[in-house]
C-alpha positions as CSV (number, residue, x, y, z in Angstrom):
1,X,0.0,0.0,0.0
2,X,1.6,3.6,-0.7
3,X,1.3,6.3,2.0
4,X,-0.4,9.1,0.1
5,X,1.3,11.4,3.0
6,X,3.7,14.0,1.2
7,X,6.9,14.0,3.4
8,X,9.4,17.1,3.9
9,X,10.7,15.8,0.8
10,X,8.1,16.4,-1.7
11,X,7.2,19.7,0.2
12,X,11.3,20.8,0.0
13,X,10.8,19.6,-3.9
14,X,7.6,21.6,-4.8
15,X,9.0,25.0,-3.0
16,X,12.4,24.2,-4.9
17,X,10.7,24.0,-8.1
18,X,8.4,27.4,-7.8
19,X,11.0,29.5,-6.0
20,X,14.0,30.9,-6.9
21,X,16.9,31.2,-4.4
22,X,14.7,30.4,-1.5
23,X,12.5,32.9,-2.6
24,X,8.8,32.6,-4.0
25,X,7.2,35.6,-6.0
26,X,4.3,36.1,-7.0
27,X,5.0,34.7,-10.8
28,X,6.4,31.9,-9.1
29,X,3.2,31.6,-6.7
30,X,0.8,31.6,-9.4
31,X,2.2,28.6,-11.0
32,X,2.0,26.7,-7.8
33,X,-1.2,27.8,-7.2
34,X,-2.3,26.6,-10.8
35,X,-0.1,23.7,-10.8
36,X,0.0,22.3,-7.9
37,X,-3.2,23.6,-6.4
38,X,-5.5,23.5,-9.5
39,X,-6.4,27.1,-9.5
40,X,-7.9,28.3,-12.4
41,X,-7.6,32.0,-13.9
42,X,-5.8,33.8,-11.7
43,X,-3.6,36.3,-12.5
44,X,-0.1,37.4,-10.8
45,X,-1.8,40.1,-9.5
46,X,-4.4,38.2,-7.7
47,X,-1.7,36.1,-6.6
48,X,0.1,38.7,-4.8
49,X,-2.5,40.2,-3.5
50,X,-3.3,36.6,-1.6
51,X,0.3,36.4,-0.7
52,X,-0.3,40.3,0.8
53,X,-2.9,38.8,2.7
54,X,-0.7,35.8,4.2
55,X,1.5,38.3,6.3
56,X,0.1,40.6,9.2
57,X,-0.7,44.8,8.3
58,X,2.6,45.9,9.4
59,X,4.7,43.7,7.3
60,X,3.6,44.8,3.3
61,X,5.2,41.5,1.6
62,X,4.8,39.9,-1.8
63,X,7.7,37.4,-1.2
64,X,7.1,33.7,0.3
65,X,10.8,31.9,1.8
66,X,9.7,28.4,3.2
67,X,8.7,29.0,6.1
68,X,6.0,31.8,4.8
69,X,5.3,29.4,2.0
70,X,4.4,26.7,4.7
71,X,2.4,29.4,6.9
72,X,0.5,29.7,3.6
73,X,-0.7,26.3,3.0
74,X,-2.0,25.7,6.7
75,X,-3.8,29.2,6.7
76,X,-7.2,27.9,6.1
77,X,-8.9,31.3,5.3
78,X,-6.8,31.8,2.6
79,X,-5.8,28.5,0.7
80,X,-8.9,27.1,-0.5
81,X,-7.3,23.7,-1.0
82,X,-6.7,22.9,2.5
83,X,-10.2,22.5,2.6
84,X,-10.4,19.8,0.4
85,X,-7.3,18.2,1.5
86,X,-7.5,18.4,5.1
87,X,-6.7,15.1,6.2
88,X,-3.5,15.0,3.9
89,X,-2.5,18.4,5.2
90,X,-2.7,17.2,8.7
91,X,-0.4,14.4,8.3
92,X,2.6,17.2,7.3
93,X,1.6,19.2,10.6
94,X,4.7,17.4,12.4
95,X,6.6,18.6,9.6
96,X,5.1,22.1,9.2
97,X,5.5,22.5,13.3
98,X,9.0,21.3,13.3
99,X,10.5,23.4,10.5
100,X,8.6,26.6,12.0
101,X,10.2,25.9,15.2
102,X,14.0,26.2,13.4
């Protein structure tokens, strides 16, 4: 039986392939989002405008490193696919906790 759990791994691999020297922009986020995430017609702009959203007033930020990037995909009011994919999500928590913690 295969574990359908993504490991660090695959999450490293997928922030590796839409970032650029540790650093996701908004280009870069759009493609995840449509890639990975099966968003359909959304524009960069959209895009950084969600990734505005993903960091508190005082910082104004339209750049993702990992550990915003990861901050993004557990924030349920903004990434519409966690709904869907809750219970996979979950299983990365200890993951997700432990990087955050570095």
């Amino acid at each position: 039986t295969m574990d359908p759990r993504p490991d660090s791994a695959e999450i490293d691999s997928i922030f590796e392939k839409f970032s650029v020297n540790g650093i996701m922009g908004p280009s870069h986020f759009r493609k995840f989002l449509i890639g990975v995430q099966n968003e359909v017609d959304i524009s960069e702009s959209q895009a950084a405008q969600l990734m505005e959203k993903s960091f508190p007033v005082s910082r104004d930020k339209t750049e993702f490193n990992k550990k915003d990037f990861l901050e993004y995909l557990f924030n349920t009011e903004l990434n519409q696919a966690i709904n869907s994919r809750v219970r996979r999500m979950v299983l990365i928590y200890g993951y997700a906790v432990n990087y955050l913690q570095k």
